[in-house]
Backbone as CSV, one residue per row, in Angstrom:
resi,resn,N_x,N_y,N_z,CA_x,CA_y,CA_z,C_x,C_y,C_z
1,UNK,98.499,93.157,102.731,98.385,93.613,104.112,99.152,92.683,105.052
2,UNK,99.479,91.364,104.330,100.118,90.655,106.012,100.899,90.102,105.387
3,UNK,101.798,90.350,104.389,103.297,89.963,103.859,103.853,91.406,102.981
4,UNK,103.170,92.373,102.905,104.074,93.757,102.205,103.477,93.526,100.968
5,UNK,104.323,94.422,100.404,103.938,95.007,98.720,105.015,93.788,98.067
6,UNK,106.226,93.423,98.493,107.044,92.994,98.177,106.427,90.968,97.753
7,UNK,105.501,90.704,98.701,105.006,89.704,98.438,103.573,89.147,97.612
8,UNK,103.353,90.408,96.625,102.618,90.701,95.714,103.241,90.065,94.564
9,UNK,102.402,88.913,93.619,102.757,88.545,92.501,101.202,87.885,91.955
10,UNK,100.914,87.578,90.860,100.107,86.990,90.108,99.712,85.778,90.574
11,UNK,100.671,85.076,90.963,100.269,83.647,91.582,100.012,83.831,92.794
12,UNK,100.650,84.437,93.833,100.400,84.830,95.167,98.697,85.015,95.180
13,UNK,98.614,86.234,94.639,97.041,86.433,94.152,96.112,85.681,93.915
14,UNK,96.180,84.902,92.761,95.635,83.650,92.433,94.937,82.744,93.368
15,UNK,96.260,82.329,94.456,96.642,81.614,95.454,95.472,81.804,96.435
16,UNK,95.523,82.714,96.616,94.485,83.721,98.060,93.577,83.549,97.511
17,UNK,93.137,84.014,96.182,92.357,84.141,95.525,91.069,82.829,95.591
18,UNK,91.559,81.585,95.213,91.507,80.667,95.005,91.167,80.349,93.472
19,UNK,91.909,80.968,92.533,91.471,81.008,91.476,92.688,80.745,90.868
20,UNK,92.589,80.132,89.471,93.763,79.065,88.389,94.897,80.711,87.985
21,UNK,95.654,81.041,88.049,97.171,81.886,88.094,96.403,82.491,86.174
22,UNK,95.690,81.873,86.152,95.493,82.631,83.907,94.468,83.977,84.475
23,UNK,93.620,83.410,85.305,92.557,84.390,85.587,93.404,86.041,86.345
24,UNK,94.173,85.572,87.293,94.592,87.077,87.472,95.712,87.572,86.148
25,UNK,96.239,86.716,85.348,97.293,87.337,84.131,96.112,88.196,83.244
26,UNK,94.765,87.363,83.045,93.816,87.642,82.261,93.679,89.313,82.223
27,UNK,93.251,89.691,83.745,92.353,90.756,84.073,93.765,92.123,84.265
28,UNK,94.902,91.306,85.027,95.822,91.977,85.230,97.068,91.737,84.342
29,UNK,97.328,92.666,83.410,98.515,92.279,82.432,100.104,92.558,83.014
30,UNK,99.912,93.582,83.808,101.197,93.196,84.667,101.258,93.429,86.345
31,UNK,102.221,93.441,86.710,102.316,93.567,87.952,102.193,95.092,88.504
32,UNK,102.641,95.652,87.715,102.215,97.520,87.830,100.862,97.467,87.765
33,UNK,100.157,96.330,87.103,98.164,96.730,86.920,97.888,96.201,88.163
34,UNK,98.473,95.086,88.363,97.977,94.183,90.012,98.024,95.367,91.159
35,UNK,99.247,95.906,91.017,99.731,96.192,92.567,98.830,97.635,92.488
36,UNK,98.256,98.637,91.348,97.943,99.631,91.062,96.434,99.558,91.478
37,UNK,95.897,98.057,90.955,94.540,97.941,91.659,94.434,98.078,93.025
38,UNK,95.322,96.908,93.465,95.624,96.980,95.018,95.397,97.777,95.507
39,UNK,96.445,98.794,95.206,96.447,99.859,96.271,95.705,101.093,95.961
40,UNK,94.810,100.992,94.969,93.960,101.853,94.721,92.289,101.471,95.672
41,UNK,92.317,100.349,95.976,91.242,99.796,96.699,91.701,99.927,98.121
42,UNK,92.984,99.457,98.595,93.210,100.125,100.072,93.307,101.536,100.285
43,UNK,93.589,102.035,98.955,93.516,104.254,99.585,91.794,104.361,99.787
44,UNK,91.025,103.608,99.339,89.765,103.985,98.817,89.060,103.603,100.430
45,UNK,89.794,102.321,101.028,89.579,101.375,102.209,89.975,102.222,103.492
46,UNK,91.181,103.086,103.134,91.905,104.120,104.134,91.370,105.358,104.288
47,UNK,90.689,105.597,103.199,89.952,107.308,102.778,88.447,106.917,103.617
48,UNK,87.624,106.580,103.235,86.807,106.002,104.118,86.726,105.866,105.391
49,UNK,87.584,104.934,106.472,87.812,104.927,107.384,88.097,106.045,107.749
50,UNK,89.469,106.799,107.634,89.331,107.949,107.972,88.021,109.454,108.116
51,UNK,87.399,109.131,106.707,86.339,109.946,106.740,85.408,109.717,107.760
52,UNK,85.427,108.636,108.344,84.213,107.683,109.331,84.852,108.586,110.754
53,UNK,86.428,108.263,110.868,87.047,108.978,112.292,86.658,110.623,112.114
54,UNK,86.801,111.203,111.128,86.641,112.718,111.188,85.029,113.245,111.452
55,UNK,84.150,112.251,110.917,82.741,112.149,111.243,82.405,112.091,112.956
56,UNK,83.077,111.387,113.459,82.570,110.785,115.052,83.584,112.071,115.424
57,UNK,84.224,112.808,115.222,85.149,113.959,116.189,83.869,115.039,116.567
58,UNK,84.065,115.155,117.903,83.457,116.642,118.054,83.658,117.446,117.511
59,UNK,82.678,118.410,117.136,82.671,119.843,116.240,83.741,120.491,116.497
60,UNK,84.099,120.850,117.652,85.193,122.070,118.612,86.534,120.567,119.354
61,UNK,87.215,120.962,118.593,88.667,120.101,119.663,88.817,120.966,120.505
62,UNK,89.483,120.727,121.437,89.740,121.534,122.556,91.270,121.350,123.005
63,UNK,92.059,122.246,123.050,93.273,122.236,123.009,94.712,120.928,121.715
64,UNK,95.778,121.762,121.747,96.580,120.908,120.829,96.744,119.498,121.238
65,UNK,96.526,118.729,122.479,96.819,117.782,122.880,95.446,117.014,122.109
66,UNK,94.368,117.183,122.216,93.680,116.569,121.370,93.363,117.049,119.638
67,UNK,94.120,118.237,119.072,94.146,118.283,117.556,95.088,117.132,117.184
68,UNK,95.988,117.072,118.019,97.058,116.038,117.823,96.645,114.637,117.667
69,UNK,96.016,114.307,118.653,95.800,113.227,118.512,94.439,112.551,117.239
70,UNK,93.680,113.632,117.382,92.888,113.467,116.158,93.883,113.635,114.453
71,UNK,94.526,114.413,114.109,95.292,114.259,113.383,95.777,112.992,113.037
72,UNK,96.236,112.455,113.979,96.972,111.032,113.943,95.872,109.958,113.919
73,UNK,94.695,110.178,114.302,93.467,109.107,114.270,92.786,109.275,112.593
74,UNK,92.908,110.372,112.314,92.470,110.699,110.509,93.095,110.472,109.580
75,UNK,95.013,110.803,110.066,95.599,110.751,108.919,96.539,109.016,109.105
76,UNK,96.651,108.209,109.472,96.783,106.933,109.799,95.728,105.946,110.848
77,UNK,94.839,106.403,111.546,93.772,105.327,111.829,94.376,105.119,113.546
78,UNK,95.409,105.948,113.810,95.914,105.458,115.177,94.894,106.571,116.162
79,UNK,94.381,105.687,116.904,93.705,106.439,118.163,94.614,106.731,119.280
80,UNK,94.193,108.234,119.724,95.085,108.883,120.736,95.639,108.355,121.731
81,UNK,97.422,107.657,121.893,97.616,107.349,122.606,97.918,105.815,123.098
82,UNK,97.512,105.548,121.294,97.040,103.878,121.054,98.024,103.269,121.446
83,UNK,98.299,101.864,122.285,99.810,100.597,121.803,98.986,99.777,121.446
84,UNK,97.550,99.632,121.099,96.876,97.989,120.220,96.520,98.500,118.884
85,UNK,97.476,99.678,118.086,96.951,100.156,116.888,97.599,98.232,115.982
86,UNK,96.419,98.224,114.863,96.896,97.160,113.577,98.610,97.503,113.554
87,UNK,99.643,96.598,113.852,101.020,97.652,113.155,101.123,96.744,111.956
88,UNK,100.725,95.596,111.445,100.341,95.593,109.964,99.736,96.093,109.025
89,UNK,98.493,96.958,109.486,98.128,97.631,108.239,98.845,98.857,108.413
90,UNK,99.245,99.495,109.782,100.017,100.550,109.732,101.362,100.513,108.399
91,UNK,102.310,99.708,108.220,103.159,99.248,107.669,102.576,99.449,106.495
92,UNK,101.325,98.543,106.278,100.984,98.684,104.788,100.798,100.248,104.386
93,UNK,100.081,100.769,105.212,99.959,102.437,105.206,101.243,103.112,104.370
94,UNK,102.351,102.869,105.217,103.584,103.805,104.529,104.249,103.076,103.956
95,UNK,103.839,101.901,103.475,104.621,100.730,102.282,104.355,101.426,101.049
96,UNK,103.461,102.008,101.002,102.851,102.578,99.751,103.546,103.532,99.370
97,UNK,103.838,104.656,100.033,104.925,105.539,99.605,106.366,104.911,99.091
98,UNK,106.803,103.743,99.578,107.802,103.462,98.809,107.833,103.030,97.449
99,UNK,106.468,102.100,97.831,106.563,101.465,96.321,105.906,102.425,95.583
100,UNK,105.363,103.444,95.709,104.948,104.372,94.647,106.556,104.936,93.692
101,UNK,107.269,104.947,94.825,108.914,105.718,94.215,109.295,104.478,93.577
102,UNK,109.319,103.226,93.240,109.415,101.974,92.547,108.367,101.953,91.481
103,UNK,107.215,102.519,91.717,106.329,101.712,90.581,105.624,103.300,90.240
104,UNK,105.189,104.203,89.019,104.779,105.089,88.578,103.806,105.316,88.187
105,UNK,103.428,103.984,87.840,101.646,104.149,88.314,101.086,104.332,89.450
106,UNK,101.713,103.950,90.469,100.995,103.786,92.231,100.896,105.807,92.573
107,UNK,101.793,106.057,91.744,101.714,107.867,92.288,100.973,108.905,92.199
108,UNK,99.863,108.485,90.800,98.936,109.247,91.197,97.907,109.118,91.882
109,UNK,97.836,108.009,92.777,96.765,106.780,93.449,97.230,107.806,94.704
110,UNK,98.135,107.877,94.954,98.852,107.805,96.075,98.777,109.619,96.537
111,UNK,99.039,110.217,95.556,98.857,111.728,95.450,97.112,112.317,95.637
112,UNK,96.297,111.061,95.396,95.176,111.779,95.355,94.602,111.149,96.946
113,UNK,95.258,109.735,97.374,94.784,109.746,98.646,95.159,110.429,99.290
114,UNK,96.687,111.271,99.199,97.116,112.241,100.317,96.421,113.322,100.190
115,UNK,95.899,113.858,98.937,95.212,114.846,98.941,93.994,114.897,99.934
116,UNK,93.019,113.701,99.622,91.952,113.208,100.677,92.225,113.576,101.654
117,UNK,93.632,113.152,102.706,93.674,113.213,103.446,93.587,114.610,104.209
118,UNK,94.712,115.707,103.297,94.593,116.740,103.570,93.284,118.114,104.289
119,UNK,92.606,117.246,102.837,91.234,118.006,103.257,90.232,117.459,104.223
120,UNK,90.839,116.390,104.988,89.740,115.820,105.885,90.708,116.761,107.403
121,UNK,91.808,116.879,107.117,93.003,117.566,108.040,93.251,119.025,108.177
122,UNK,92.095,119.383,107.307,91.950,120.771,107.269,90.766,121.183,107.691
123,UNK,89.524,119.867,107.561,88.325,120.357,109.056,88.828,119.662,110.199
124,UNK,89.993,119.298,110.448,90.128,119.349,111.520,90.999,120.121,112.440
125,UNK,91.441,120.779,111.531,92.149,121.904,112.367,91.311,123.333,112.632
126,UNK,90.534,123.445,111.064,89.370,124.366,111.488,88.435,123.993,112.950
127,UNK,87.995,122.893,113.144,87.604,122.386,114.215,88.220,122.736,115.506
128,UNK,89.643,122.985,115.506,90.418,123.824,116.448,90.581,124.866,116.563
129,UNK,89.891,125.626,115.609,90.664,127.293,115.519,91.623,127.619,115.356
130,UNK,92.736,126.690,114.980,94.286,126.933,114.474,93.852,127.129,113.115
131,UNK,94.949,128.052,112.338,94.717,127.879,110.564,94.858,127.121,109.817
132,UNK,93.505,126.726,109.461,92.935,125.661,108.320,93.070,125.799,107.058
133,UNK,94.300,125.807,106.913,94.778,125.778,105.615,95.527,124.374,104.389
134,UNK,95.087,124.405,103.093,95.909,122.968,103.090,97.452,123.197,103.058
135,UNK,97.912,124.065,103.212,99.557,124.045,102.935,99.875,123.431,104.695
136,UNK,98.799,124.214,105.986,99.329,123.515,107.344,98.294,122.076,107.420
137,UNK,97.640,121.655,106.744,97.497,120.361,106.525,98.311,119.467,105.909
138,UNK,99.083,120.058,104.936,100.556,118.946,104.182,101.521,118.656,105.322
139,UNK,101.724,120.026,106.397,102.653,119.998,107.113,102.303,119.094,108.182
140,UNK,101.417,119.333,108.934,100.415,118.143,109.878,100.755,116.836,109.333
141,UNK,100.374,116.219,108.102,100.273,115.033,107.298,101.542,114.553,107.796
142,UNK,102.935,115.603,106.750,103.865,114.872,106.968,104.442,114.989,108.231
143,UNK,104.803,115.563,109.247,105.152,115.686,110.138,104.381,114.493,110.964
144,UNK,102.994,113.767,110.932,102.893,112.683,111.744,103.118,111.122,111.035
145,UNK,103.360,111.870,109.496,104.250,110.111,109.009,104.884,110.035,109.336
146,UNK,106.036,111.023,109.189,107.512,110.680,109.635,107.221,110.591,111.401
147,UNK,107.079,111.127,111.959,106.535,110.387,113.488,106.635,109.169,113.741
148,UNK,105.163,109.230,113.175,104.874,107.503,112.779,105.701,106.781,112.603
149,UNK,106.452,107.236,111.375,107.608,106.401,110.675,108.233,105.504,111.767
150,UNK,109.098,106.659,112.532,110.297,106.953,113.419,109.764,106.264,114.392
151,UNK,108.362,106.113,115.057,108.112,105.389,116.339,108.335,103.804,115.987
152,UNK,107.488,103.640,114.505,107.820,102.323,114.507,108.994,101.271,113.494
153,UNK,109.859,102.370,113.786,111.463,101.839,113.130,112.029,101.723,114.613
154,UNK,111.766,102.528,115.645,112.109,102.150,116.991,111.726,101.830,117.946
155,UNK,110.204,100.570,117.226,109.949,100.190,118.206,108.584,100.433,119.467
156,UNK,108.528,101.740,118.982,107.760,102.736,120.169,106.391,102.488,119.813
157,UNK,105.129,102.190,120.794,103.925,102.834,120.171,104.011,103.706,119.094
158,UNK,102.931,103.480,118.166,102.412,104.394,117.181,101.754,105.916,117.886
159,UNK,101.414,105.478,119.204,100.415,106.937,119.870,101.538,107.688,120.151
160,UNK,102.965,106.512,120.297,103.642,107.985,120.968,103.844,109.057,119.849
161,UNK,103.816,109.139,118.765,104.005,110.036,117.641,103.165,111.222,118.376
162,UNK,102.229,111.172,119.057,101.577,112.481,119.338,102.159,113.469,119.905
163,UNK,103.192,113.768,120.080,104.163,114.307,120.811,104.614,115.512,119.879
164,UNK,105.072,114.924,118.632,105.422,115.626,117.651,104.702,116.129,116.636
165,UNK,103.618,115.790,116.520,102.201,116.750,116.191,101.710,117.930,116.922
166,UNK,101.903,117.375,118.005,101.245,118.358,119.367,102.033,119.518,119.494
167,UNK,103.340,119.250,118.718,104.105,120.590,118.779,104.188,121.266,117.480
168,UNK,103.853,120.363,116.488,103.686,121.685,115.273,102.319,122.065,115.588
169,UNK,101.118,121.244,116.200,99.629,122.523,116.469,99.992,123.646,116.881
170,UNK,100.908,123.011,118.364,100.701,124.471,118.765,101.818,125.710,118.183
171,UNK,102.951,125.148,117.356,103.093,126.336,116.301,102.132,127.211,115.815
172,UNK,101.520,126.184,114.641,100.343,126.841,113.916,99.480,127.356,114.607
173,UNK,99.085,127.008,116.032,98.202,127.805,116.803,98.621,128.913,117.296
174,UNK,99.759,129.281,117.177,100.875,130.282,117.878,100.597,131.535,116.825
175,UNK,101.161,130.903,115.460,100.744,131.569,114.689,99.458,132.234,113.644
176,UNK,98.494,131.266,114.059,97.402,132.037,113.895,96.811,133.062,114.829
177,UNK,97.312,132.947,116.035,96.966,133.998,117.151,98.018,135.297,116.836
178,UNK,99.296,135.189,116.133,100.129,136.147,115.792,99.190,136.877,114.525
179,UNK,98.817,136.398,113.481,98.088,136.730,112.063,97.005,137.526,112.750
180,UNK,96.273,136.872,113.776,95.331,137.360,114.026,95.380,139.060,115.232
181,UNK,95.976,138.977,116.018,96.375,140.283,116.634,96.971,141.149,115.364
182,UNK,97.380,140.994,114.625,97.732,142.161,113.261,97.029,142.586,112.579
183,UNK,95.520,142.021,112.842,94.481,142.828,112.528,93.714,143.957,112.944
Protein backbone atom coordinates (compact mmCIF):
# COMPACT_ATOMS: atom_id res chain seq x y z
CA UNK A 1 0.00 0.00 0.00
CA UNK A 2 2.72 2.78 0.45
CA UNK A 3 5.53 1.68 -2.02
CA UNK A 4 3.34 -0.37 -4.97
CA UNK A 5 3.27 -3.94 -5.97
CA UNK A 6 6.65 -3.29 -7.45
CA UNK A 7 8.19 -2.98 -3.91
CA UNK A 8 6.96 -6.36 -2.83
CA UNK A 9 9.72 -8.99 -2.11
CA UNK A 10 10.32 -11.66 0.65
CA UNK A 11 12.68 -9.62 2.56
CA UNK A 12 10.74 -6.39 2.21
CA UNK A 13 8.03 -8.51 3.95
CA UNK A 14 10.07 -10.01 6.46
CA UNK A 15 11.35 -6.51 7.13
CA UNK A 16 7.78 -4.97 8.02
CA UNK A 17 7.10 -8.00 9.24
CA UNK A 18 9.63 -8.09 11.82
CA UNK A 19 10.36 -11.51 11.25
CA UNK A 20 14.00 -13.50 10.09
CA UNK A 21 13.54 -13.41 5.68
CA UNK A 22 13.30 -17.95 6.15
CA UNK A 23 9.89 -17.43 7.78
CA UNK A 24 8.21 -15.60 4.82
CA UNK A 25 10.35 -18.12 2.07
CA UNK A 26 8.87 -20.85 4.54
CA UNK A 27 5.08 -20.06 4.21
CA UNK A 28 5.52 -18.29 0.81
CA UNK A 29 7.47 -20.31 -1.89
CA UNK A 30 7.44 -17.66 -4.35
CA UNK A 31 6.75 -14.32 -5.09
CA UNK A 32 3.54 -15.17 -7.23
CA UNK A 33 2.38 -16.94 -3.57
CA UNK A 34 3.44 -13.59 -1.63
CA UNK A 35 1.96 -11.08 -3.90
CA UNK A 36 -1.29 -13.58 -4.53
CA UNK A 37 -1.83 -13.59 -0.72
CA UNK A 38 -1.48 -9.95 -0.68
CA UNK A 39 -3.76 -9.07 -2.82
CA UNK A 40 -6.19 -11.54 -2.07
CA UNK A 41 -6.49 -9.99 1.54
CA UNK A 42 -6.73 -6.34 0.13
CA UNK A 43 -9.78 -7.46 -2.48
CA UNK A 44 -11.25 -9.11 0.66
CA UNK A 45 -10.22 -5.47 2.67
CA UNK A 46 -11.81 -3.54 -0.55
CA UNK A 47 -15.00 -5.90 -0.89
CA UNK A 48 -15.93 -5.20 2.58
CA UNK A 49 -15.50 -1.65 2.74
CA UNK A 50 -17.35 -1.24 -0.13
CA UNK A 51 -20.13 -3.54 1.06
CA UNK A 52 -20.14 -1.22 4.38
CA UNK A 53 -20.60 2.08 1.67
CA UNK A 54 -23.51 0.26 -0.22
CA UNK A 55 -25.06 -0.59 3.31
CA UNK A 56 -25.15 3.23 4.66
CA UNK A 57 -26.74 4.40 0.90
CA UNK A 58 -30.31 5.25 1.01
CA UNK A 59 -32.78 2.75 -0.35
CA UNK A 60 -33.99 5.25 -3.39
CA UNK A 61 -30.93 7.50 -5.02
CA UNK A 62 -32.38 10.27 -6.36
CA UNK A 63 -31.28 11.48 -9.60
CA UNK A 64 -27.89 10.50 -11.83
CA UNK A 65 -25.83 13.07 -10.03
CA UNK A 66 -26.01 11.05 -6.96
CA UNK A 67 -26.05 7.24 -8.74
CA UNK A 68 -22.83 8.64 -9.85
CA UNK A 69 -21.39 9.48 -7.16
CA UNK A 70 -22.38 6.45 -5.18
CA UNK A 71 -20.99 4.29 -7.92
CA UNK A 72 -17.69 5.84 -7.43
CA UNK A 73 -18.01 5.59 -3.44
CA UNK A 74 -18.71 1.48 -3.95
CA UNK A 75 -16.69 0.77 -6.73
CA UNK A 76 -13.26 2.59 -5.47
CA UNK A 77 -14.08 4.03 -1.86
CA UNK A 78 -14.07 7.74 -3.30
CA UNK A 79 -16.86 9.83 -1.69
CA UNK A 80 -18.89 12.19 -3.89
CA UNK A 81 -16.90 14.89 -4.89
CA UNK A 82 -13.93 13.89 -2.65
CA UNK A 83 -10.08 15.91 -3.01
CA UNK A 84 -9.01 14.12 0.67
CA UNK A 85 -9.75 10.58 -0.99
CA UNK A 86 -6.39 7.96 0.35
CA UNK A 87 -4.56 8.54 -3.36
CA UNK A 88 -2.31 5.70 -2.03
CA UNK A 89 -4.59 3.13 -1.55
CA UNK A 90 -6.42 4.51 -4.56
CA UNK A 91 -3.16 3.59 -6.65
CA UNK A 92 -2.98 0.40 -4.89
CA UNK A 93 -6.66 -0.14 -6.10
CA UNK A 94 -5.72 -0.10 -9.92
CA UNK A 95 -2.05 -1.41 -9.31
CA UNK A 96 -3.71 -4.60 -9.19
CA UNK A 97 -5.01 -4.74 -12.56
CA UNK A 98 -1.63 -4.38 -13.86
CA UNK A 99 0.08 -6.70 -12.01
CA UNK A 100 -2.60 -9.23 -12.51
CA UNK A 101 -1.55 -8.86 -16.57
CA UNK A 102 2.23 -9.64 -15.08
CA UNK A 103 1.44 -12.26 -12.63
CA UNK A 104 -1.50 -15.16 -13.48
CA UNK A 105 -2.26 -16.05 -10.41
CA UNK A 106 -3.44 -12.44 -9.22
CA UNK A 107 -6.39 -12.93 -12.08
CA UNK A 108 -8.61 -14.93 -10.70
CA UNK A 109 -8.37 -12.91 -7.28
CA UNK A 110 -8.91 -10.06 -9.26
CA UNK A 111 -11.90 -11.36 -11.53
CA UNK A 112 -13.79 -12.40 -8.55
CA UNK A 113 -13.30 -9.02 -6.70
CA UNK A 114 -14.62 -7.28 -9.82
CA UNK A 115 -17.30 -9.54 -9.87
CA UNK A 116 -18.14 -8.44 -6.08
CA UNK A 117 -18.07 -5.37 -7.17
CA UNK A 118 -20.49 -5.65 -9.88
CA UNK A 119 -23.14 -7.04 -7.87
CA UNK A 120 -22.90 -4.53 -5.11
CA UNK A 121 -23.28 -1.96 -8.52
CA UNK A 122 -26.18 -3.54 -9.53
CA UNK A 123 -28.22 -2.70 -6.12
CA UNK A 124 -27.20 0.28 -6.75
CA UNK A 125 -28.48 1.15 -9.73
CA UNK A 126 -31.64 -0.85 -8.93
CA UNK A 127 -31.73 1.64 -6.06
CA UNK A 128 -32.11 4.23 -8.91
CA UNK A 129 -34.52 2.79 -11.16
CA UNK A 130 -32.08 2.79 -14.05
CA UNK A 131 -31.49 -0.98 -15.39
CA UNK A 132 -29.94 -3.17 -12.95
CA UNK A 133 -28.31 -5.28 -14.85
CA UNK A 134 -24.72 -6.88 -14.50
CA UNK A 135 -23.69 -6.29 -18.11
CA UNK A 136 -24.66 -2.06 -17.12
CA UNK A 137 -22.81 -2.75 -13.94
CA UNK A 138 -19.42 -3.93 -15.94
CA UNK A 139 -20.06 -0.79 -17.90
CA UNK A 140 -20.50 1.59 -14.71
CA UNK A 141 -17.30 -0.34 -13.15
CA UNK A 142 -15.25 0.30 -16.05
CA UNK A 143 -16.17 3.50 -17.19
CA UNK A 144 -15.36 4.98 -13.47
CA UNK A 145 -11.79 3.19 -13.47
CA UNK A 146 -10.77 4.53 -16.39
CA UNK A 147 -12.16 7.99 -14.97
CA UNK A 148 -10.46 7.40 -12.08
CA UNK A 149 -7.56 6.31 -13.95
CA UNK A 150 -7.44 9.51 -16.15
CA UNK A 151 -8.14 12.00 -13.14
CA UNK A 152 -5.27 10.73 -11.40
CA UNK A 153 -2.62 10.45 -14.28
CA UNK A 154 -3.67 14.23 -14.53
CA UNK A 155 -3.54 15.18 -11.52
CA UNK A 156 -7.29 16.02 -10.92
CA UNK A 157 -9.32 15.02 -7.83
CA UNK A 158 -10.48 11.51 -7.81
CA UNK A 159 -14.34 13.09 -7.27
CA UNK A 160 -13.87 14.77 -10.38
CA UNK A 161 -14.37 11.34 -12.21
CA UNK A 162 -18.08 11.89 -11.39
CA UNK A 163 -18.67 13.62 -14.36
CA UNK A 164 -18.18 10.71 -16.50
CA UNK A 165 -20.30 8.29 -14.66
CA UNK A 166 -23.02 10.77 -14.40
CA UNK A 167 -23.19 10.55 -18.06
CA UNK A 168 -23.27 6.92 -18.74
CA UNK A 169 -26.37 6.86 -15.74
CA UNK A 170 -28.07 8.96 -17.44
CA UNK A 171 -27.64 6.90 -20.74
CA UNK A 172 -28.75 3.84 -19.04
CA UNK A 173 -31.47 5.86 -17.48
CA UNK A 174 -32.42 7.12 -20.94
CA UNK A 175 -32.60 3.83 -21.92
CA UNK A 176 -34.45 2.13 -19.53
CA UNK A 177 -37.21 4.76 -19.89
CA UNK A 178 -36.94 3.89 -23.85
CA UNK A 179 -37.37 -0.28 -22.93
CA UNK A 180 -39.86 0.76 -20.79
CA UNK A 181 -42.45 2.98 -22.98
CA UNK A 182 -42.29 -0.21 -25.54
CA UNK A 183 -44.28 -1.86 -23.33
Amino acid sequence: MEQGFGAVSHRAVAQRAGLPLAATTYYFASLEDLLAEAVGDLADSWLAAARGVLDALPEHLDGPRAVAEAVLHVAALVPGGSTGTDLGALLSLYERYVESARHEGLRPLIAAYDAGIDGLLVDVLRRSGAPASPDAARLLLAVADGALLRALAEGRPPGSAVDAVEGVVRLLSAQGQDTAGER
